[in-house]
C-alpha positions as a Markdown table, in Angstrom:
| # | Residue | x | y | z |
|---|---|---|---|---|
| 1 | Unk | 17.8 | 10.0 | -23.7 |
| 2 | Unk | 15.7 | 7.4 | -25.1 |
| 3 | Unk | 13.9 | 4.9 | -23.5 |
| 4 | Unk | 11.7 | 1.6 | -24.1 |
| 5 | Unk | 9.6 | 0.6 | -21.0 |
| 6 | Unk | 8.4 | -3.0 | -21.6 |
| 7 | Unk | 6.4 | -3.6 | -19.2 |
| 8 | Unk | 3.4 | -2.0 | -16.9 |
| 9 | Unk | 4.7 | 1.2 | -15.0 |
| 10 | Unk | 3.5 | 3.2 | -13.1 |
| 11 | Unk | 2.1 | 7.0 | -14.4 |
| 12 | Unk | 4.0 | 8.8 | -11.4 |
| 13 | Unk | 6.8 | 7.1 | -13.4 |
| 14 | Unk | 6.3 | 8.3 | -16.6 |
| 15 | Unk | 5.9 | 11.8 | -15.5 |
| 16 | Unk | 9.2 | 11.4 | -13.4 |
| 17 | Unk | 10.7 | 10.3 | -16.8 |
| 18 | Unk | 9.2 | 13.0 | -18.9 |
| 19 | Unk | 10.3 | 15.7 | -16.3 |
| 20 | Unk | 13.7 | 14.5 | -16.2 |
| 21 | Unk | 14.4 | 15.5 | -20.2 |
| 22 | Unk | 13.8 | 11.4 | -21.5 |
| 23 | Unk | 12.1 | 10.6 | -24.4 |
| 24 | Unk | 10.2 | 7.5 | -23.8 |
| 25 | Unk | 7.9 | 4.8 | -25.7 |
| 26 | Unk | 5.6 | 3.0 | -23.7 |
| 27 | Unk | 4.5 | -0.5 | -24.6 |
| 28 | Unk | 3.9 | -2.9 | -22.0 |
| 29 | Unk | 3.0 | -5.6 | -24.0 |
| 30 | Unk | 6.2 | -6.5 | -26.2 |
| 31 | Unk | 7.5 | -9.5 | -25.8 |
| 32 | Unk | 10.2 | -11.9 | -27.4 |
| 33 | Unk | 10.5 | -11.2 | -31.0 |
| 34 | Unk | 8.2 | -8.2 | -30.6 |
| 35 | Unk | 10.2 | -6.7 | -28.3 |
| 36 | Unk | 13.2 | -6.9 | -30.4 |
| 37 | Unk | 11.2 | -5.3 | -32.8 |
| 38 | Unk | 10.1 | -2.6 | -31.0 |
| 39 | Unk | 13.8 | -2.5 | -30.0 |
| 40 | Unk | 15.2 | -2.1 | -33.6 |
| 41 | Unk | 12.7 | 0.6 | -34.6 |
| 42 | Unk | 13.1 | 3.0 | -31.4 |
| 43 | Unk | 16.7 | 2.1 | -30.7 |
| 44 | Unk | 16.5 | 3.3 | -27.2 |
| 45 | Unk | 19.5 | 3.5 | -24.7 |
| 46 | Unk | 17.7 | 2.1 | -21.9 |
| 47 | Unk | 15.4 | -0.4 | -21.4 |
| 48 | Unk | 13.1 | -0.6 | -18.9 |
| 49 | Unk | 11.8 | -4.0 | -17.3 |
| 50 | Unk | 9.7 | -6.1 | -14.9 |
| 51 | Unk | 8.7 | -9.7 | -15.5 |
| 52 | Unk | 9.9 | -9.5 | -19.5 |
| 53 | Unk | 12.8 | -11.6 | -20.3 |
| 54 | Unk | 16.0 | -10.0 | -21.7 |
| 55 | Unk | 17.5 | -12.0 | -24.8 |
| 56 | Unk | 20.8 | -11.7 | -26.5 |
| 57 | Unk | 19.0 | -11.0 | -29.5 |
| 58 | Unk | 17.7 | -7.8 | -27.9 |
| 59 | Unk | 21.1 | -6.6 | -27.2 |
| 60 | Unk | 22.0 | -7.6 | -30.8 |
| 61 | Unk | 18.7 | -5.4 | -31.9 |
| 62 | Unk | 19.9 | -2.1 | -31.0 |
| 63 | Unk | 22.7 | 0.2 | -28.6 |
| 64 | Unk | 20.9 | -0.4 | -25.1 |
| 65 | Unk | 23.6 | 1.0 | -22.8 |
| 66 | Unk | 21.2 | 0.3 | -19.7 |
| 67 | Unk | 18.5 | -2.2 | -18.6 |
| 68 | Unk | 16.8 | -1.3 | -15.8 |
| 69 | Unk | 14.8 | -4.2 | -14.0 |
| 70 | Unk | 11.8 | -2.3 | -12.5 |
| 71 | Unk | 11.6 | -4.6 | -9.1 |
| 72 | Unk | 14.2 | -6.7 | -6.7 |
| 73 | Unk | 15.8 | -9.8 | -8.7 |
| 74 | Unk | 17.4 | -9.7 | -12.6 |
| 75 | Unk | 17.5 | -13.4 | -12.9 |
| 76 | Unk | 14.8 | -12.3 | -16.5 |
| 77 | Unk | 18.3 | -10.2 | -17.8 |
| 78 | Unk | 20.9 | -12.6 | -19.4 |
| 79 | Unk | 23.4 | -10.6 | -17.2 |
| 80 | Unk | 26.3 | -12.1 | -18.8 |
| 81 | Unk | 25.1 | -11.3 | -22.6 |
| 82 | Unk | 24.9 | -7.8 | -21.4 |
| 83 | Unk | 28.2 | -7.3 | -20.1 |
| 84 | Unk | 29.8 | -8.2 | -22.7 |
| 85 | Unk | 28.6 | -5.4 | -24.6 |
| 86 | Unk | 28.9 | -3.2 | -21.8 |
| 87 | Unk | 25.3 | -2.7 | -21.2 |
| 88 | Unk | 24.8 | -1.7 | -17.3 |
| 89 | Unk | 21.8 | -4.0 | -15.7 |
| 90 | Unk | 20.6 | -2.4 | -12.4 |
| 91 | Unk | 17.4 | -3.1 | -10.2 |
| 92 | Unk | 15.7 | -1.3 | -7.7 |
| 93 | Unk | 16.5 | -3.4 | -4.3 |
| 94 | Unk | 14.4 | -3.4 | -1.4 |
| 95 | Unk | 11.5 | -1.5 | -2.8 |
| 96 | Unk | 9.4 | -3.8 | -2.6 |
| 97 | Unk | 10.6 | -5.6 | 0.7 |
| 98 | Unk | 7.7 | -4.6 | 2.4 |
| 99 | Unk | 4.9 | -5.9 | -0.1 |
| 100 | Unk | 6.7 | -8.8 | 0.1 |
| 101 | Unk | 7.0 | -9.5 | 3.8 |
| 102 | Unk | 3.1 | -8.8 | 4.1 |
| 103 | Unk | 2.4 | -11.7 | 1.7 |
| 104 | Unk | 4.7 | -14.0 | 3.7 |
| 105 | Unk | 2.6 | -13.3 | 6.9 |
| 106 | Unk | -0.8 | -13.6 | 5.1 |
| 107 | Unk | 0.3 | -17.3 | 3.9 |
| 108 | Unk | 1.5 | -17.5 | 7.3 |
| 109 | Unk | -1.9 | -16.8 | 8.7 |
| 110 | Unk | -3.9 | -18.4 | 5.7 |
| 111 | Unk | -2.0 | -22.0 | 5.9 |
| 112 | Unk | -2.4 | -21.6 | 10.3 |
| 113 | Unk | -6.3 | -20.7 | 9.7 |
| 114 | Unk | -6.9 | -22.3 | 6.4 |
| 115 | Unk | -8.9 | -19.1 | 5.1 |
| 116 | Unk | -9.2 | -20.3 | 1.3 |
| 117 | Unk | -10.5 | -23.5 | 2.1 |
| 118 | Unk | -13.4 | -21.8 | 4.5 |
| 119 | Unk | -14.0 | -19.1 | 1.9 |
| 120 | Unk | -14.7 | -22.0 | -1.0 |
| 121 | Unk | -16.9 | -23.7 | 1.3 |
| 122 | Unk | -18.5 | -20.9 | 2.0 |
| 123 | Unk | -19.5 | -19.8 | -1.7 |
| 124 | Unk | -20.4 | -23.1 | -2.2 |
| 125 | Unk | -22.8 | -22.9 | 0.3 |
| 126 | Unk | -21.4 | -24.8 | 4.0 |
| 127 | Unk | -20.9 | -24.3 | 7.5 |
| 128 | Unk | -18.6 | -26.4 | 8.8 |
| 129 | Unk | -17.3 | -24.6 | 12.1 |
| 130 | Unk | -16.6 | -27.9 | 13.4 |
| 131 | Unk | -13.7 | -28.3 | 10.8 |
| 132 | Unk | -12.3 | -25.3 | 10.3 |
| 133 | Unk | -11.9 | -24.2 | 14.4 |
| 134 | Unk | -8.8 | -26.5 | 14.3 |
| 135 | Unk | -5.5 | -24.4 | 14.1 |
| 136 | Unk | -2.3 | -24.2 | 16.1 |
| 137 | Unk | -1.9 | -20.3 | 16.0 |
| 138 | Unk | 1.3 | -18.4 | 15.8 |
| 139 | Unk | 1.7 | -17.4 | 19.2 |
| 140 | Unk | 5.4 | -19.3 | 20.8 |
| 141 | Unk | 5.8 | -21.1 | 17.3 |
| 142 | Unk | 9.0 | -20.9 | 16.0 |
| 143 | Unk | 9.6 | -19.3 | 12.4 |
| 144 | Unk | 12.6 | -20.0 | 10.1 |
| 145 | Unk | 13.8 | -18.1 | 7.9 |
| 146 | Unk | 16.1 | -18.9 | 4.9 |
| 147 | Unk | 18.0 | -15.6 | 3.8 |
| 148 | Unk | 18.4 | -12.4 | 5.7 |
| 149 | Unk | 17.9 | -9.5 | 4.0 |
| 150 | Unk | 15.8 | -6.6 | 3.4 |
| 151 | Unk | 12.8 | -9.0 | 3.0 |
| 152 | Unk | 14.1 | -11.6 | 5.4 |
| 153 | Unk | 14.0 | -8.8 | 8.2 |
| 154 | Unk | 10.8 | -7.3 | 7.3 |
| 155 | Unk | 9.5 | -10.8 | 8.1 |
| 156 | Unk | 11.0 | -11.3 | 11.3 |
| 157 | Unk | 9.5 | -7.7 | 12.1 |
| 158 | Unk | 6.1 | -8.7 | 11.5 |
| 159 | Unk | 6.8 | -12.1 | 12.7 |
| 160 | Unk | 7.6 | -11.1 | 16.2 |
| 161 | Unk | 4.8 | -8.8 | 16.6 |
| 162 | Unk | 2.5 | -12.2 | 16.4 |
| 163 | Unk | 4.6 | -13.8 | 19.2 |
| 164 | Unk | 6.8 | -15.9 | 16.9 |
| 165 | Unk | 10.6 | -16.9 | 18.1 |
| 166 | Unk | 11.9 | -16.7 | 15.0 |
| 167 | Unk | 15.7 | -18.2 | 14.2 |
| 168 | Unk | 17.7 | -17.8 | 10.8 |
| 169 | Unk | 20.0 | -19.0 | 7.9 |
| 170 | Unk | 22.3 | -17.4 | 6.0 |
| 171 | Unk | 25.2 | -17.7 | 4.4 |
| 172 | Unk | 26.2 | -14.0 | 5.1 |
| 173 | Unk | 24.7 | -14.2 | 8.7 |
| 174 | Unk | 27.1 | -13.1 | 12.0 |
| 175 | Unk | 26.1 | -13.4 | 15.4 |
| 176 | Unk | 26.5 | -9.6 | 15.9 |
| 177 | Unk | 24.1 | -9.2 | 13.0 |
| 178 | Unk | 21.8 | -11.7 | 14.4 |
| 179 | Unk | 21.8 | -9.8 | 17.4 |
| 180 | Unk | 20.6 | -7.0 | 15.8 |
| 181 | Unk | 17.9 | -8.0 | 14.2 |
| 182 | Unk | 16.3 | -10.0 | 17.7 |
| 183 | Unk | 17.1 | -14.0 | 15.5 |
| 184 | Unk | 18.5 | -16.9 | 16.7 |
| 185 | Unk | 22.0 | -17.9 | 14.4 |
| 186 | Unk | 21.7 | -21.3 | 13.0 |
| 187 | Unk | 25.3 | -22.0 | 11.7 |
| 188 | Unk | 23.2 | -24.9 | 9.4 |
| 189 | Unk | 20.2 | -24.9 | 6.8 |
| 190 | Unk | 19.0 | -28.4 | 7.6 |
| 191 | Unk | 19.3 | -27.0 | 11.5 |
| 192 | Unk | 16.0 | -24.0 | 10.4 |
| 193 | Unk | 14.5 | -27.4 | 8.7 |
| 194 | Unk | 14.7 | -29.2 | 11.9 |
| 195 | Unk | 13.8 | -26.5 | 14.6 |
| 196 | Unk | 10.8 | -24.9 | 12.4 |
| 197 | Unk | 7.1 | -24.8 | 12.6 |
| 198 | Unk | 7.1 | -22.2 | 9.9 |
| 199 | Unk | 9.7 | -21.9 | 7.5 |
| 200 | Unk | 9.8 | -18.9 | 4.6 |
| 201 | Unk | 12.7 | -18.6 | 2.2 |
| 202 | Unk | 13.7 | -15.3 | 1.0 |
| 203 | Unk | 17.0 | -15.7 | -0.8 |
| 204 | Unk | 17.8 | -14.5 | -4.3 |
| 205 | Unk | 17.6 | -16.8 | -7.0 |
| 206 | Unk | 21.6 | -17.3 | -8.3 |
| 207 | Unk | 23.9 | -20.3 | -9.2 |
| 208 | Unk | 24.7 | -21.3 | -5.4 |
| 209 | Unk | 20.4 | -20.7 | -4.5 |
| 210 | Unk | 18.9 | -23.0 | -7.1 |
| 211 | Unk | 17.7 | -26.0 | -5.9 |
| 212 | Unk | 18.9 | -24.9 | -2.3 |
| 213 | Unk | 16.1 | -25.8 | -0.5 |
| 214 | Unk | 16.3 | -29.7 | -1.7 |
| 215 | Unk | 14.8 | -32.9 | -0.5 |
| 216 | Unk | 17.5 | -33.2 | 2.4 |
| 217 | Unk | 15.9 | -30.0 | 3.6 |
| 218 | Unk | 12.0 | -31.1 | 3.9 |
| 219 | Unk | 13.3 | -34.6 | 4.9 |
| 220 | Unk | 14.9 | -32.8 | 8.3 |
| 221 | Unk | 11.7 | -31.4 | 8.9 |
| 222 | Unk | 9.0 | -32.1 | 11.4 |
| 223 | Unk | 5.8 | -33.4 | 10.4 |
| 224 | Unk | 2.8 | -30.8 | 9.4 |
| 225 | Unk | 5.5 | -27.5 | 9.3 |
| 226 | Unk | 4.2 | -24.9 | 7.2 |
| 227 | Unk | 6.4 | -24.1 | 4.3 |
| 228 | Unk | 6.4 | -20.5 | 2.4 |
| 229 | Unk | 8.2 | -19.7 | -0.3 |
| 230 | Unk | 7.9 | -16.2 | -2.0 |
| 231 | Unk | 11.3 | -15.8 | -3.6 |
| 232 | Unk | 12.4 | -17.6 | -6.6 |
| 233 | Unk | 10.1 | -21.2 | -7.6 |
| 234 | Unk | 13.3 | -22.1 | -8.7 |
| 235 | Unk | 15.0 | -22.0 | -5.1 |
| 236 | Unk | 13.0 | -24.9 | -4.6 |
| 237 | Unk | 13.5 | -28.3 | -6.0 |
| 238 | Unk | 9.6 | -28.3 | -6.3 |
| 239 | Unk | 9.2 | -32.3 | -6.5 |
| 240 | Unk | 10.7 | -32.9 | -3.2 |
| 241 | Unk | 8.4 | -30.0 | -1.6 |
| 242 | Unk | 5.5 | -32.3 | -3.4 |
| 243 | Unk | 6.2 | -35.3 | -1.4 |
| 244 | Unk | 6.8 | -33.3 | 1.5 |
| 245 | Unk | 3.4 | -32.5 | 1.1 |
| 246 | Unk | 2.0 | -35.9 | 0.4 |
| 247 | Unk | 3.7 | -37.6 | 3.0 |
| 248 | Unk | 4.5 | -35.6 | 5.7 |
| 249 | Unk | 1.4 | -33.1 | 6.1 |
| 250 | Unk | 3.7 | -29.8 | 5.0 |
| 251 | Unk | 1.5 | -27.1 | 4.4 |
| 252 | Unk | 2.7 | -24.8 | 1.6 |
| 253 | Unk | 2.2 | -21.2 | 0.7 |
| 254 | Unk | 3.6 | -20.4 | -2.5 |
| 255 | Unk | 3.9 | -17.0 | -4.4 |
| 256 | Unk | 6.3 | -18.8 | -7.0 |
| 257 | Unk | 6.5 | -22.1 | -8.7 |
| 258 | Unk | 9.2 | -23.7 | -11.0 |
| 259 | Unk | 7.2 | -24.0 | -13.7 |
| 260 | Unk | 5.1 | -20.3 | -13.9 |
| 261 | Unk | 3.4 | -19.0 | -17.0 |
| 262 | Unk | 5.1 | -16.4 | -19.5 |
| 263 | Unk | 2.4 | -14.3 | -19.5 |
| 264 | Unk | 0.1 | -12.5 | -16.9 |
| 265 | Unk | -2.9 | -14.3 | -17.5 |
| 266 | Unk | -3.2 | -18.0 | -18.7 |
| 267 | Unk | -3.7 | -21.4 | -17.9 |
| 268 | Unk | -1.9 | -23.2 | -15.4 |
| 269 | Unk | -1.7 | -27.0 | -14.9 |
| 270 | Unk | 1.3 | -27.8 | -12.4 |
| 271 | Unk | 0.3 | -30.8 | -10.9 |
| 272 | Unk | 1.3 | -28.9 | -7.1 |
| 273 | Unk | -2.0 | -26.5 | -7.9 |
| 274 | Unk | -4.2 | -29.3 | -7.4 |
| 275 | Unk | -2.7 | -30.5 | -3.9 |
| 276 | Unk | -5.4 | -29.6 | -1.2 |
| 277 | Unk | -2.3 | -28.5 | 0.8 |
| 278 | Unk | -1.1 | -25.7 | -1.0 |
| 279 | Unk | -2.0 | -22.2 | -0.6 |
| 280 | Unk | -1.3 | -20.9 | -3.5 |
| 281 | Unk | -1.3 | -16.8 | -4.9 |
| 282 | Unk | 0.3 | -15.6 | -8.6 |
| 283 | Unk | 3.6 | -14.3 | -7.8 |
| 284 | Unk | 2.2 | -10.9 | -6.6 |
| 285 | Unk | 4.2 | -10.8 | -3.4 |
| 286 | Unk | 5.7 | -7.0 | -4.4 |
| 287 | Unk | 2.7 | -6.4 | -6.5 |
| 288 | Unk | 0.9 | -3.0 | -4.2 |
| 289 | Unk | 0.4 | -0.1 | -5.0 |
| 290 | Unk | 2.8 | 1.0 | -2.6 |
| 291 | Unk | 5.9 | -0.9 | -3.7 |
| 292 | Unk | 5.3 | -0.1 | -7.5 |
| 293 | Unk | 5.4 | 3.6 | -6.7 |
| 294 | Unk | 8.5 | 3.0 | -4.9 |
| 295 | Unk | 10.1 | 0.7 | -7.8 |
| 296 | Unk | 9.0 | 3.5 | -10.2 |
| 297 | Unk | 10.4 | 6.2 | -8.2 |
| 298 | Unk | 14.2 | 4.3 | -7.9 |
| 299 | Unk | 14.0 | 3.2 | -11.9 |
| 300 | Unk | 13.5 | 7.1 | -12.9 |
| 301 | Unk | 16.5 | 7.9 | -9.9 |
| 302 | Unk | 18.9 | 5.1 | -11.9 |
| 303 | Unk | 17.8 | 6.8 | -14.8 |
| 304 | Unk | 17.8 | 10.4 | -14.3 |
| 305 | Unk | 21.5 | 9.5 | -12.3 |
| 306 | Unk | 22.7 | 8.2 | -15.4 |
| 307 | Unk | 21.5 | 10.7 | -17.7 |
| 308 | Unk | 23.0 | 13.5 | -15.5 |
| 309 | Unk | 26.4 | 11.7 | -15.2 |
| 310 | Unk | 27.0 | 8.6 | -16.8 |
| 311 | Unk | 27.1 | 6.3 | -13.1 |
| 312 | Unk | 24.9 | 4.0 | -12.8 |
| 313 | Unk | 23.3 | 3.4 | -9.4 |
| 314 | Unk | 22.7 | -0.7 | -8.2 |
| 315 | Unk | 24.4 | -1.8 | -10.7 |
| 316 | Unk | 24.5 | -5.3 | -11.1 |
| 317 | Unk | 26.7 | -6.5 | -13.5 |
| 318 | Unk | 30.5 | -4.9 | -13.0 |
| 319 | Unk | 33.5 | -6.9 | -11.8 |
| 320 | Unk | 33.8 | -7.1 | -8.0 |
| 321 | Unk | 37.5 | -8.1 | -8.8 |
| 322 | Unk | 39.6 | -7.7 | -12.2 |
| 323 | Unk | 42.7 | -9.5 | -12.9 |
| 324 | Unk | 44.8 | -6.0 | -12.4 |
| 325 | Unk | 48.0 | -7.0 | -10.8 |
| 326 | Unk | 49.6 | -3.6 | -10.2 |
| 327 | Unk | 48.8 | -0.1 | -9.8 |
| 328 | Unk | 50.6 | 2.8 | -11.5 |
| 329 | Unk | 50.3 | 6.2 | -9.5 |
| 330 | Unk | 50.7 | 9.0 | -11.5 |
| 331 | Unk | 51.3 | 12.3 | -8.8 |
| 332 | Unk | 51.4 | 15.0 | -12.0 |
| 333 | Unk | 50.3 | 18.8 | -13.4 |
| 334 | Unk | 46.3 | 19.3 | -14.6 |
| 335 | Unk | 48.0 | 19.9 | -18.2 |
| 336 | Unk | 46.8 | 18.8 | -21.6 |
| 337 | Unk | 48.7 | 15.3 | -22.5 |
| 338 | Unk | 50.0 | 14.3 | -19.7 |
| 339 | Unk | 48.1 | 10.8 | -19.6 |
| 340 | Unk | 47.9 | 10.5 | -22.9 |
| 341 | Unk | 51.4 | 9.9 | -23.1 |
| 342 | Unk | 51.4 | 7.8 | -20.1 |
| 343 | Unk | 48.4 | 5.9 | -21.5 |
| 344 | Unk | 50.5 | 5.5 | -25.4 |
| 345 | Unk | 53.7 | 3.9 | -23.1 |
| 346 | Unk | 51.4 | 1.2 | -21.6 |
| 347 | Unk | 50.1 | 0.3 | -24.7 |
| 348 | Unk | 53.7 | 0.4 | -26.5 |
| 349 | Unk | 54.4 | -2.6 | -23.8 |
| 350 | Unk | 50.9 | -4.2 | -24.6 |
| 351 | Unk | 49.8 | -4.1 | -21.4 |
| 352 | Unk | 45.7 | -3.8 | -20.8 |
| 353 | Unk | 44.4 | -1.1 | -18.2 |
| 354 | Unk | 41.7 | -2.6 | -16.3 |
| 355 | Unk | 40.5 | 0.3 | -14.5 |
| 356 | Unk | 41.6 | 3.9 | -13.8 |
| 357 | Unk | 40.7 | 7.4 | -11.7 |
| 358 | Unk | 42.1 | 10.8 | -12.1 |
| 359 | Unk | 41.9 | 12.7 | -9.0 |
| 360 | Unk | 41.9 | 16.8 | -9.2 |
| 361 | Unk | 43.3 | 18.8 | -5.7 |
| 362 | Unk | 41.9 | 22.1 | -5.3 |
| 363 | Unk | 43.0 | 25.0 | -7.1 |
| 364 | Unk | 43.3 | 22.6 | -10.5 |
| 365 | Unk | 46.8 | 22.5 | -10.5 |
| 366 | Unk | 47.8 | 19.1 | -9.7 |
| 367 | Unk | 46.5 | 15.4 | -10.2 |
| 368 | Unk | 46.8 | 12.1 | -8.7 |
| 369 | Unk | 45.7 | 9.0 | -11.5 |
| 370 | Unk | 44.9 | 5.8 | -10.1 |
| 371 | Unk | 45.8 | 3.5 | -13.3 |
| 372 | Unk | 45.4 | -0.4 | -12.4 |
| 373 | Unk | 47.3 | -2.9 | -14.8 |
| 374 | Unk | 46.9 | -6.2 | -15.7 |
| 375 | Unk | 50.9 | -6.7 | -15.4 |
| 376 | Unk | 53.8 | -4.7 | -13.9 |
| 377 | Unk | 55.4 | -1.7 | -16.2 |
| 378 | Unk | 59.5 | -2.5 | -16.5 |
| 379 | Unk | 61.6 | -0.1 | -14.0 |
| 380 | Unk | 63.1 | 1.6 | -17.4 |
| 381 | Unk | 59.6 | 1.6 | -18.9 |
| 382 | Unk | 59.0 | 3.9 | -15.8 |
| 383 | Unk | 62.5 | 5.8 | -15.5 |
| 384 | Unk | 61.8 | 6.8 | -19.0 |
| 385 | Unk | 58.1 | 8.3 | -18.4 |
| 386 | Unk | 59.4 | 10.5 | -15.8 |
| 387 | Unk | 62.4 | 11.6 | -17.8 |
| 388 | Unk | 60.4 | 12.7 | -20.7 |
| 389 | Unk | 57.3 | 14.5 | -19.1 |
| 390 | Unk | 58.6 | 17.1 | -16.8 |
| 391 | Unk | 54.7 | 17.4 | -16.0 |
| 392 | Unk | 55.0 | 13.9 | -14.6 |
| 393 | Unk | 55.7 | 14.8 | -10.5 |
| 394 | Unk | 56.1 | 11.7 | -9.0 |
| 395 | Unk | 55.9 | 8.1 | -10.3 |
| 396 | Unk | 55.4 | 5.0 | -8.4 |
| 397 | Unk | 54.1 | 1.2 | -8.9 |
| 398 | Unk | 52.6 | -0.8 | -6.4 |
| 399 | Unk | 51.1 | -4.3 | -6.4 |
| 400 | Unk | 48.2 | -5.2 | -6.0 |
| 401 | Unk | 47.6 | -7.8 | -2.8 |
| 402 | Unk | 45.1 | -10.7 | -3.4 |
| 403 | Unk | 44.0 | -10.1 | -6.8 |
């Protein structure tokens, strides 16, 4: 198996690659219309990922069959480009949770302490210990947290061990699981707004997440609240947090911005950058050494599990529902041809199969297929498949509720 990684990765992942029978080409520095380049001339089945964006024109370039995004999000992959090729995309989810959550605290603890501001002053040669020994500290405060999970509970782990009351927001969030994890429910975002003295978002960055945290949100909270962000820039609506900042005293610490550079090392002139409150760092919340030998460890496991037999751990990108309607049930004999002449009937009546599993019992002698439909097979249609195949056992069709 061939495969392009096209981005940094680790060595530990290369040699779990090479000892796993792939072929691989390592060029971390393709991009755009070098990478789809570099795709046509090793036309590799997988392509390996971190911060590089995924074009349609690199699925036109070659037969990818998977992308794997080396870290948590896939919002780089056109997803929807991909599966209509029927290219897998998969990630490598909570990997990096950890690295993550420690960045959130440090922001936490750098906007409560202000530690940038007394390390510039510091180089540039001042004391000024009657400025900087004014801080709230963590201890009692209450900490919000937008999104619950593997990152969102690291936080509130760490965040407790400091003393914080910490309450959450989710859209998936029960009481029960709320329980669980030691956070107060709120049933409303704008109620984390309101109750905060710390807020940090960690939701992924989807169609119902952009723009989520708004100007309603930072106009329901309390003056001075420290805000931290280290999810997706664009969860943010980024002008609203501004004037939050101007005009109400938020604090922010932000790993991600709305407008961040293509490449790893460049200029950046985002007006927020100059605000002397914002703690800013350059979106390296999962970047340890730690988490990227994690990351590289899964990506060679999706790899390795889909070499070995064609399934495709955390995959992304298949249909959580398909517009099946029915399900034929085929009870028959492990014999040559039997579902190939099931198979030529529902196409003689121009009927798609959207999915289908063939079962085997022990001893190989019997079968149970699982064929879903995207319409119901006529009663003679199904009189007359039994009558011909005396392999068929059993027939039966059953609908499918809520599809």
């Amino acid at each position: 198996m061939r495969v392009l990684i096209a981005d940094k990765f680790e060595q530990s992942g290369r040699d779990g690659l090479e000892a796993a029978g792939c072929r691989f080409s390592y060029q971390p520095d393709v991009k755009d219309d070098s990478l789809v380049e570099a795709i046509r001339a090793y036309d590799p089945e997988v392509l390996v990922v971190r911060s590089t964006k995924v074009t349609e024109p690199m699925l036109d370039a070659g037969a990818l069959k998977l992308i794997v995004r080396a870290g948590a999000g896939y919002n780089t992959i056109d997803v929807a480009a991909a599966s209509r090729r029927g290219v897998y995309v998969s990630n490598c989810p909570g990997k990096n949770s950890v690295a993550v959550a420690e960045l959130a605290l440090a922001l936490i603890l750098a906007l409560d302490r202000r530690v940038a501001d007394n390390v510039i002053q510091l180089r540039e040669g001042k004391w000024n210990k009657k400025e900087f020994s004014k801080a709230r500290g963590l201890l009692g405060r209450t900490l919000g947290l937008v999104g619950t999970g593997q990152i969102g509970r690291e936080v509130a782990t760490r965040a407790r061990a400091f003393g914080m009351n910490v309450i959450a927001w989710s859209r998936s969030l029960t009481d029960e699981t709320a329980a669980e994890l030691g956070v107060g429910r709120r049933r409303k975002l704008l109620d984390v707004a309101r109750e905060s003295d710390v807020v940090s978002v960690h939701v992924a960055l989807k169609p119902e997440t952009r723009g989520l945290i708004g100007a309603d949100f930072f106009d329901a909270m309390r003056e001075g609240t420290y805000f931290v962000n280290t999810s997706r820039g664009d969860v943010v609506d980024q002008g609203a947090l501004l004037r939050a900042m101007r005009e109400k005293d938020v604090r922010a610490g932000l790993d991600v911005f709305a407008n961040e550079p293509a490449v790893s090392a460049g200029e950046f002139t985002d007006e927020i950058a100059r605000e002397p409150n914002l703690y800013g760092t350059h979106h390296i919340g999962a970047s340890t050494d730690q988490a990227q030998e994690a990351i590289a460890a899964e990506t060679v496991r999706v790899i390795r599990t889909f070499k070995e037999t064609g399934r495709v751990p955390n995959v992304v990108n298949l249909a959580r529902r398909t517009p099946s309607t029915h399900t034929l049930v085929v009870r028959h004999r492990d014999r040559p041809g039997v579902l190939a002449s099931v198979l030529d009937r529902i196409r003689a009546e121009s009927i798609n199969v959207q999915e289908m599993e063939n079962v085997i019992f022990e001893g190989s002698e019997a079968a149970v297929a699982r064929i879903n439909l995207e319409a119901a097979l006529p009663a003679e249609v199904l009189e007359r498949l039994k009558a011909d195949n005396a392999d068929i056992i059993e027939l039966s069709l059953l609908e499918i509720k809520n599809s």
